[in-house]
Structure formats: C-alpha cells, structure tokens
matplotlib code that plots the C-alpha trace (Angstrom):
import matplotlib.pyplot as plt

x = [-3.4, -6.0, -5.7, -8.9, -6.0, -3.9, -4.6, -3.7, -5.8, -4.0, -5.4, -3.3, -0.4, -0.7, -1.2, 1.4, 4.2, 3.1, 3.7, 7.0, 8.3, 7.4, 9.0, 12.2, 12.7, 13.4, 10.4, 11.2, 8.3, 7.1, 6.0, 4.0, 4.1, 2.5, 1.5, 3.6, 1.9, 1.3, 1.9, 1.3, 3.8, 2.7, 5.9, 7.1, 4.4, 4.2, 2.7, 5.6, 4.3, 6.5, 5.8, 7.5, 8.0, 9.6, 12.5, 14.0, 17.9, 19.8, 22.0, 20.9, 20.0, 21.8, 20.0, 17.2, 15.4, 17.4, 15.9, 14.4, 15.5, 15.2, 13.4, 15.2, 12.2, 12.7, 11.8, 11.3, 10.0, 8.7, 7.9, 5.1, 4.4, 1.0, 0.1, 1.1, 1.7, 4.4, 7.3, 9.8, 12.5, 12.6, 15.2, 15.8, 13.7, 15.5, 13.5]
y = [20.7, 18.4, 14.5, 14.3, 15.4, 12.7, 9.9, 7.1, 7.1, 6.4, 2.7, 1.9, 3.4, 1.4, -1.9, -1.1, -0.5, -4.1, -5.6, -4.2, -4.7, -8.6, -8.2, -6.9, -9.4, -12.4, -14.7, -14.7, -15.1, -11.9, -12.1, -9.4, -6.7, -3.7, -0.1, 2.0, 5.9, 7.0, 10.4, 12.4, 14.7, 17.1, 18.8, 15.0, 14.2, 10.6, 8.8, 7.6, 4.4, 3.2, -0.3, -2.3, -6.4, -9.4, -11.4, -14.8, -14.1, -15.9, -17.4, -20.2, -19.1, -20.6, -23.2, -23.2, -26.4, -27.2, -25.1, -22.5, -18.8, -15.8, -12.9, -9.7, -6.6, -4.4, -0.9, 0.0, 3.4, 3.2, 5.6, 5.5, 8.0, 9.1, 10.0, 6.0, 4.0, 3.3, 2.4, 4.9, 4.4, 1.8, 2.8, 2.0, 3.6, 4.3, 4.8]
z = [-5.1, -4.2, -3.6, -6.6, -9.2, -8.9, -10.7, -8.5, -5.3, -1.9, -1.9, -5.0, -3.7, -0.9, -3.4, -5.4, -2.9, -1.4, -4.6, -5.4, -2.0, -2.5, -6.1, -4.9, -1.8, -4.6, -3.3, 0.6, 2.9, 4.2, 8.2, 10.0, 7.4, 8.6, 6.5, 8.8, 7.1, 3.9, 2.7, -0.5, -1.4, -4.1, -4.8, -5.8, -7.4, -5.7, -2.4, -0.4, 1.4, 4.4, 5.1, 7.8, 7.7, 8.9, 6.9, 8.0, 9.1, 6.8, 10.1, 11.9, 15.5, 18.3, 20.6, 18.2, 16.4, 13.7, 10.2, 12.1, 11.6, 13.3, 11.9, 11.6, 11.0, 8.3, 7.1, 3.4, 2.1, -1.5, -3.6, -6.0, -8.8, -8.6, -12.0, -13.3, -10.2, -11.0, -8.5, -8.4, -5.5, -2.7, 0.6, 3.6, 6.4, 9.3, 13.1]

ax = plt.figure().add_subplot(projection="3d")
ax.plot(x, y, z, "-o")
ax.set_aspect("equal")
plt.show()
C-alpha cells in the first residue's frame, strides 16, 4: 500500500494532531512544541504523529518571581485515521 491511497496526506495528519493536542489541554499555553516523527502505519490504517511540548507546572517554583511557573515537557502520541482525519487515540509517549 502506497501513501497516494490514503486520503489524508502526512501534512494533515500533522495539522490535525496539533489541533487536537491543543483541544484536549483545556486552553493552556503550549511552549516549544516540536513534531517529534511521523509514521504511517498501514495495517492501522492511521498516521501516528508524536509531538512533544512544554506545559506550565501547576506548583509555584521555589525562589522564583512570584506567578512564574516551571515548565514540565511533555510527550503525546496521537493517532489520526487516515481515510477521515479524524483523531483516534491520544497517549502518553514514553522516551
């Protein structure tokens, strides 16, 4: 199977996973996000788009201007069906 018979090319994957990921982080600002690989799994049916970002911690850090956080990076993998686009799955990506 060829990338030309999917539906969803590897750009809208890419786009789409973004999106959700800001969806799904309930309006917090998103620092230093980064497209970590993106790989097409036929057998699936979907791209799975790993995408790595910064999140403020939610505790205060200690000896630090008062109202600053620290940001704690995080790794999300997100599936994306590529007939539709459609998000399918969002985990945890562990290094």
């Amino acid at each position: 199977m060829t990338d030309s018979s999917f539906r969803v090319g590897v750009k809208d994957a890419v786009k789409a996973a973004l999106s959700f990921i800001k969806e799904m982080v309930d309006g917090k600002p998103l620092k230093d996000v980064l497209l970590e690989e993106v790989e097409l799994a036929p057998e699936a049916d979907a791209w799975l788009v790993p995408v790595g970002f910064a999140l403020p911690q939610e505790e205060a850090v200690a000896n630090a201007p008062a109202g600053s956080k620290k940001l704690r990076r995080t790794y999300k993998s997100v599936t994306i069906n590529a007939q539709s686009g459609v998000p399918l799955a969002m985990k945890i990506r562990e290094l």
